[in-house]
N, C-alpha and C positions, 0 to 999 in steps of 0.2 A: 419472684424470689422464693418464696414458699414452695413452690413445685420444683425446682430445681433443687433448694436444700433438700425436699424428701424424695426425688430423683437420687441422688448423691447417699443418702441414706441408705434408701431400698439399695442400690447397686453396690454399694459398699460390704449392705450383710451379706447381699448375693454371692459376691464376691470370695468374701472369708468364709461362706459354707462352703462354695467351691473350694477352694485353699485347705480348707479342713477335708475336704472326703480327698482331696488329691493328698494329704498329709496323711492320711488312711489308710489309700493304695500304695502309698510308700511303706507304709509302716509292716504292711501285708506281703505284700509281692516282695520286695526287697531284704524284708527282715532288720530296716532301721529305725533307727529313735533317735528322731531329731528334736525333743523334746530333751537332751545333755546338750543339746548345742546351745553357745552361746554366743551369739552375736557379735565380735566386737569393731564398731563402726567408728570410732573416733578414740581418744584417753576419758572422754568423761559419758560416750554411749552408748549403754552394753543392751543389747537386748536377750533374756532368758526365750527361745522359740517353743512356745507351747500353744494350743488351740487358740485360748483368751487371747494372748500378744497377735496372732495372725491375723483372728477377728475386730480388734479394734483395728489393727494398725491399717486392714482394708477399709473398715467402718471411716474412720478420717482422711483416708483418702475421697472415699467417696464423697466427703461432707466436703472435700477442699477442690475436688473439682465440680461440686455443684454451685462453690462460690464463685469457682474462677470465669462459668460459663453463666454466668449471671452477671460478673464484669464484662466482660467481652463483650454481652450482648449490649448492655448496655453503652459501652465507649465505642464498638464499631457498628454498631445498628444492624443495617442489613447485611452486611460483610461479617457479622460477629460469630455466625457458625461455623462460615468455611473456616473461620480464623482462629478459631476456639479448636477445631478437629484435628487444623493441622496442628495447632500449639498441641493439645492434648499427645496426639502419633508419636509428635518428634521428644516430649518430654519422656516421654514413656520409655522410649529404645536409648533417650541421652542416661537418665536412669538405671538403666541396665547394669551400669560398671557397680552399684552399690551393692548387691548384692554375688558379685564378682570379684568384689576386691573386699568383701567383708573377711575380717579375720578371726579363722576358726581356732577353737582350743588345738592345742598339739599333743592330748590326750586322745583324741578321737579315735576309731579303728579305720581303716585306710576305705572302707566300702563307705561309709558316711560320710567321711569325705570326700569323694568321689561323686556323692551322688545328691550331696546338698545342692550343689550349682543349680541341676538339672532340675531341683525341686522349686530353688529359688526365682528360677528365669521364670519356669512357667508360671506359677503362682503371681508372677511380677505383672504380668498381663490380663489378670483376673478382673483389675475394678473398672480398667478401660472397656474391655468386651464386655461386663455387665453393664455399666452405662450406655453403652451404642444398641446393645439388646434391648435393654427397659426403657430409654430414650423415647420411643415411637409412642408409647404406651402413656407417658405424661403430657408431652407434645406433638400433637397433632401435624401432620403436615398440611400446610395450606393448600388448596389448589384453585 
């Protein structure tokens, strides 16, 4: 349980400095600031996007999928990783619609919105591929 929560951790910060330097090269190359955007994901969840927000919001990811792979191992035994990966794949892409159907200010300038999506997908894939990278590195594979 331990190695997985600080799995989930490690991939999580991993994660959101990726997220931030990709927040970076947008802010650079593009000449955006998604730091006016603001989120809004339901009537009562609004998220302000700025560095801190990216980094946690990867940080508990990470933390929540090194709980969920810590159930899994534990309720399907040996069957619990394949079962864990494909759960992790397919939540991940079912996911995808949240930050596609997030609703942007209607102040923004049409290039920021334009190019938040593109920022939002890839970013969105950031805590998975840091867990399957740092993954090898916590647990061993048997042979």
């Amino acid at each position: 349980m331990k190695k997985s929560l600080f799995l989930g951790l490690s991939s999580g910060v991993l994660a959101g400095i990726a997220s931030i330097i990709l927040l970076m090269i947008y802010k650079e190359a593009y000449f955006t600031d998604f730091s006016v955007v603001k989120v809004t994901l339901s009537e009562s969840i609004a998220i302000q996007l700025n560095s801190l927000s990216i980094l946690l919001a990867c940080t508990m990811a990470g933390i929540i999928i090194g709980l969920v792979y810590t159930l899994f191992i534990k309720i399907f035994k040996s069957k619990g990783l394949i079962i864990f990966n494909l759960f992790l794949t397919l939540f991940t892409f079912a996911t995808l619609i949240l930050p596609m159907a997030a609703k942007l200010p209607l102040d923004l300038d049409e290039d920021t919105m334009l190019l938040f999506p593109g920022f939002a997908v890839t970013a969105h894939f950031f805590p998975i591929l840091s867990w399957y990278t740092l993954k090898p590195i916590f647990f061993r594979v048997k042979k």
